[in-house]
C-alpha positions in Angstrom: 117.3 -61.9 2.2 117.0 -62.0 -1.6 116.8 -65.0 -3.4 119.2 -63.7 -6.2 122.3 -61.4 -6.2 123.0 -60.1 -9.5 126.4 -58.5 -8.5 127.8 -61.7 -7.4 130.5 -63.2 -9.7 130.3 -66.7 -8.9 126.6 -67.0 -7.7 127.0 -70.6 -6.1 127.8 -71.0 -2.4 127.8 -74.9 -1.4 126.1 -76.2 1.6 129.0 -76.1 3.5 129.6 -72.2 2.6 132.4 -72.6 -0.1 131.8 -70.5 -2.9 131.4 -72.5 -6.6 134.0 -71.0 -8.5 133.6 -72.4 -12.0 130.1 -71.0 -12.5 130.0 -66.9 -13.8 127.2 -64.5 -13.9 128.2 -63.9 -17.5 126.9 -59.8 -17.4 129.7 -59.7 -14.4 132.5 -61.2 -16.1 132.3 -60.2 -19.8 133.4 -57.1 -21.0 132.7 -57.6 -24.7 131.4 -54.8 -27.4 129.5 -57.4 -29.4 128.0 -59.3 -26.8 124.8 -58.0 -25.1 124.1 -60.4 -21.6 121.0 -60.4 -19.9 121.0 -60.6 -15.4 121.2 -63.9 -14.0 122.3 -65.8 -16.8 125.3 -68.0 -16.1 127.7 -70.4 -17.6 130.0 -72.9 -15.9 133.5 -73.7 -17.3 136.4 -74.4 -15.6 138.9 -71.5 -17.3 140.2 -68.3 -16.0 136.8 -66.3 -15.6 138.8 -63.4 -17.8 138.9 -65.6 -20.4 135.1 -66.5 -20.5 133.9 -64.8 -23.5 136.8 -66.5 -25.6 135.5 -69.6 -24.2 131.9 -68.9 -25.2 132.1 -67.6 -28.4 135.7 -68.2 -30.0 134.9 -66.9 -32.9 133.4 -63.4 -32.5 136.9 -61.1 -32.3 138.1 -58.4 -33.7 136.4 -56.7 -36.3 133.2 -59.5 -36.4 130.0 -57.8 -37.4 127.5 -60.1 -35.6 126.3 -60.2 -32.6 125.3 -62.7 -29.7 122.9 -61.5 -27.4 121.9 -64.2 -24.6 118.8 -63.1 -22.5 118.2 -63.3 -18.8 118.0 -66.1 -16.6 119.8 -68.2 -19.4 121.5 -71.2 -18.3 125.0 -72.7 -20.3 126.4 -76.4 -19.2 130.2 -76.7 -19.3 131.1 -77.5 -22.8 129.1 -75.4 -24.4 129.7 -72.7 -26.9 128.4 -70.4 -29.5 130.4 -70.6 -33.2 129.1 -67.1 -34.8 128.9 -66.0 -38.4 132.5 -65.2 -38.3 133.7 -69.0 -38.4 132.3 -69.2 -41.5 134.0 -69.2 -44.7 133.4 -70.0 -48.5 132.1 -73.3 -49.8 131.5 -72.6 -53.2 135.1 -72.0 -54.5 137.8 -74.8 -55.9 138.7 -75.8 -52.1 136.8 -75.2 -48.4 140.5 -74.5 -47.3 140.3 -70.6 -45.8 143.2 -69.4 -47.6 142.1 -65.7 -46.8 142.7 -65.6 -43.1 146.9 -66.0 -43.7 147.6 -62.4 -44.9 145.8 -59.4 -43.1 145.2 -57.5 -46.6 142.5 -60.4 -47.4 141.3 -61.7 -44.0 137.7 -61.9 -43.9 134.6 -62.6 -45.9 132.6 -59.8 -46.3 130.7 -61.5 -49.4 129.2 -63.5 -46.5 125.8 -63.4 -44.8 126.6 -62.1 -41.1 123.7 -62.8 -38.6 123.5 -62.4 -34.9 122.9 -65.3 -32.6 120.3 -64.7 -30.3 119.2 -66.4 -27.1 115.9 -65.2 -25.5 115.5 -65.4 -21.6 114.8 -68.5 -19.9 116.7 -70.9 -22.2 119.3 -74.1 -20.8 121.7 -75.1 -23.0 123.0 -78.4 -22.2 126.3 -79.8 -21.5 128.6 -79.5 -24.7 126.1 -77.8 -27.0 127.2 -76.5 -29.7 125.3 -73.4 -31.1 125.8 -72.4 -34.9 125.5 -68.9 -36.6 122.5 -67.1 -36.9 120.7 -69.3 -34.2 117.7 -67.9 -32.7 116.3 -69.6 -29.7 112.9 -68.8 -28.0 111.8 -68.5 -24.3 111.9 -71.8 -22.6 114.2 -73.8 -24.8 115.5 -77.0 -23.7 118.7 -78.0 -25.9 120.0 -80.7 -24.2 123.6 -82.3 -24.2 126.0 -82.4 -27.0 123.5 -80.8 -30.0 123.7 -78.7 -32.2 121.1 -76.2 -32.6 121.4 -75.7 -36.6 117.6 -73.6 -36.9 115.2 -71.1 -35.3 113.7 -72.4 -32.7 109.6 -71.3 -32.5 108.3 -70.3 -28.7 107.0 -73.2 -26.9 103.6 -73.3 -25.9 102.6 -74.2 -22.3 99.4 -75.4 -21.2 98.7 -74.9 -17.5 102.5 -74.0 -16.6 103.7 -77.1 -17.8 106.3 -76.9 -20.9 105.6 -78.7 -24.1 108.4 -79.7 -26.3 108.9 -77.8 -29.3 108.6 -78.9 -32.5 109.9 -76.2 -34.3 114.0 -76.3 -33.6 116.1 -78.3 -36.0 118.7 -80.2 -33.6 121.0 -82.8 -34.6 123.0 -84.7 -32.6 126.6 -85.0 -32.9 
């Protein structure tokens, strides 16, 4: 029997043999054109599994430019979500107030910087992370519970299979 079953929807059965229904395969459950999900990686929340992507990634609807693009074997904590370039508006003007987004002939902000939000394979994301625009995490990132990953985070190096920390991700914690 295989370890793994990548066709599974909820790939947690219980000791007892009850199936764990708030933890997705994403790859199985999202059906999203800017989204690109890597096998095995999962994310538990306690929504309707149709409405996992708008959990995930609120911000990256209709018309978004970016991307997110999780890797495999990627593990997401309840709580935790991706806010993509999308959610961004000015912050140079008379007022931060997003007065654009009220009438569809100026909605959106094309003067800004739109960057995808990457998350390579083998990455856990702790319980209520939240992960800004333009994030790019490397293999075998820890981000642990309620941070924000505001940087690029550099690979972490590993000395006889044993993981280092890395000092090259910017987190703050909310």
């Amino acid at each position: 029997m295989a370890i793994l079953d990548a066709s599974l929807v909820h790939p947690i059965t219980l000791p007892d043999g009850t199936v764990y229904r708030d933890t997705v395969y994403l790859k199985n459950v999202i059906d999203h054109p800017r989204m690109e999900i890597g096998e095995f990686s999962y994310y538990t929340h306690s929504g309707p599994v149709g409405d996992t992507a708008l959990i995930l990634a609120p911000y990256l609807g209709h018309g978004v430019l970016e991307k997110l693009i999780i890797g495999k074997f990627v593990q997401i904590a309840r709580g935790s979500y991706f806010i993509t370039s999308s959610a961004n508006h000015p912050m140079n003007g008379f007022t931060t107030y997003p007065f654009r987004i009220f009438k569809p002939e100026t909605f959106g902000y094309k003067d800004l910087p739109v960057k995808d939000t990457v998350v390579e394979h083998d990455v856990w994301i702790g319980q209520n992370a939240a992960i800004m625009p333009g994030s790019r995490s490397a293999r075998a990132r820890l981000s642990r519970r309620r941070q924000w990953s505001l940087a690029m985070c550099r690979p972490t190096p590993s000395s006889a299979g044993i993981r280092r920390r890395s000092s090259g991700c910017a987190i703050r914690t909310t």
